[in-house]
N, C-alpha and C positions, 0 to 999 in steps of 0.2 A: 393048750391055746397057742396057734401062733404069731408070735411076735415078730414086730417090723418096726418101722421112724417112728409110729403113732407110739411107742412103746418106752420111746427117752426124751419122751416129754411127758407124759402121761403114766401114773403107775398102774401095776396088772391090776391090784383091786379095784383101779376106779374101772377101770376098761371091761374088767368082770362084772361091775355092778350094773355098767352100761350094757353090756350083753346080758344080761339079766330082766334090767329091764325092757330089753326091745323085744327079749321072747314074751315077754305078757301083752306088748301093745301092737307088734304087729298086725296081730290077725284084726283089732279095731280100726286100724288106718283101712284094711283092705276092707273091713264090713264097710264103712264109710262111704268107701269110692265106689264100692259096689251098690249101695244105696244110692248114692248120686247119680251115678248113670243110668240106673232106674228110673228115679224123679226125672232127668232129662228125657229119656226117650218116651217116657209118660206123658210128658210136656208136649212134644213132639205129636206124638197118638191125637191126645186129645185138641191138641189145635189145628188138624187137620179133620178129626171127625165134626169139631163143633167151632169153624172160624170166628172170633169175634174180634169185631176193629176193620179197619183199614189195611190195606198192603204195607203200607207201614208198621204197625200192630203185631202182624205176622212178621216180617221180616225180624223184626227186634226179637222177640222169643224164641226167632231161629237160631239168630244170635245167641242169645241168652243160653239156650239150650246147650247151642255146640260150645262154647266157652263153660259151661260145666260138665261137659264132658269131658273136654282138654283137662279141667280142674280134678277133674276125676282121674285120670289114668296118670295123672304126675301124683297123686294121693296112693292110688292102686301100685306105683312102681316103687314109689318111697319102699311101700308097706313089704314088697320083696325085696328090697333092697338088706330093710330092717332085720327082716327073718334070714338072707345072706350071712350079714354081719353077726347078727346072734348066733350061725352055726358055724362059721371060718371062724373070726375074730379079726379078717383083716381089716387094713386099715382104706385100702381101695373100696372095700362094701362101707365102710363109715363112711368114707366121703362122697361117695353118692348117694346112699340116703339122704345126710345132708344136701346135698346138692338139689333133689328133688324136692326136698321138703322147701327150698328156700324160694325155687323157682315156684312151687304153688303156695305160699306165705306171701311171695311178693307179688303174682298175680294177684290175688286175692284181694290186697291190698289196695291196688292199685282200680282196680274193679270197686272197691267201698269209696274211694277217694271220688273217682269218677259219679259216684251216685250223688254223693253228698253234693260235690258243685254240681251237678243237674238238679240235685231239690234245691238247692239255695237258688240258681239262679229262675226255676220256675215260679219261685215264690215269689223271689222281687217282680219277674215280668208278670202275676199274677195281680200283687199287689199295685203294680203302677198302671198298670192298665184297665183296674177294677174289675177284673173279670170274676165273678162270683161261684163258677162249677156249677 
């Protein structure tokens, strides 16, 4: 294995068990992403073979679409970043997996936040304005 900074702060067994474990989980990050960008471009297909809504409607799940695809390919690069790291040991391939992983953690994130205050606030304007669905 070899050793660099990430190496006197961190001992080799832990760093070993970390490479360890990223050779069993990488190839799951990459089936993942690789599914995700499936589901999107499915998405994609089907709401161009069978439009339903508004131009509004559509434009959102294009949105929606290409933003998990974005989600997807920072998931798909973690996942070679992962399997890098698992076969060097450096510490440049750890910190970009990490790095990757955080940027699609904090999207993610940030995306579920955003849902939440658009149900909340749909429901208040739903609620005050009596509108039944």
């Amino acid at each position: 294995m070899q050793t660099d900074q990430v190496s006197s702060t961190i001992s080799i067994q832990t760093l070993d068990e970390i490479r360890k474990v990223l050779r069993k989980t990488w190839g799951w990050l990459a089936f993942l992403a690789v599914i995700s960008i499936g589901q999107a471009v499915f998405s994609i297909v089907f709401l161009f073979i069978r439009p339903q809504g508004g131009i509004l409607a559509i434009l959102i799940e294009l949105a929606s679409s290409a933003l998990g695809i974005a989600l997807a390919v920072f998931l798909f690069q973690a996942s070679q970043r992962a399997k890098r790291y698992a076969e060097s040991g450096t510490a440049d391939e750890l910190t970009a997996y990490h790095g990757k992983l955080k940027i699609y953690f904090t999207l993610t994130g940030l995306l579920v936040l955003i849902s939440l205050v658009v149900a909340v606030l749909m429901g208040l304007i739903g609620t005050f304005t009596g509108y039944r669905g």
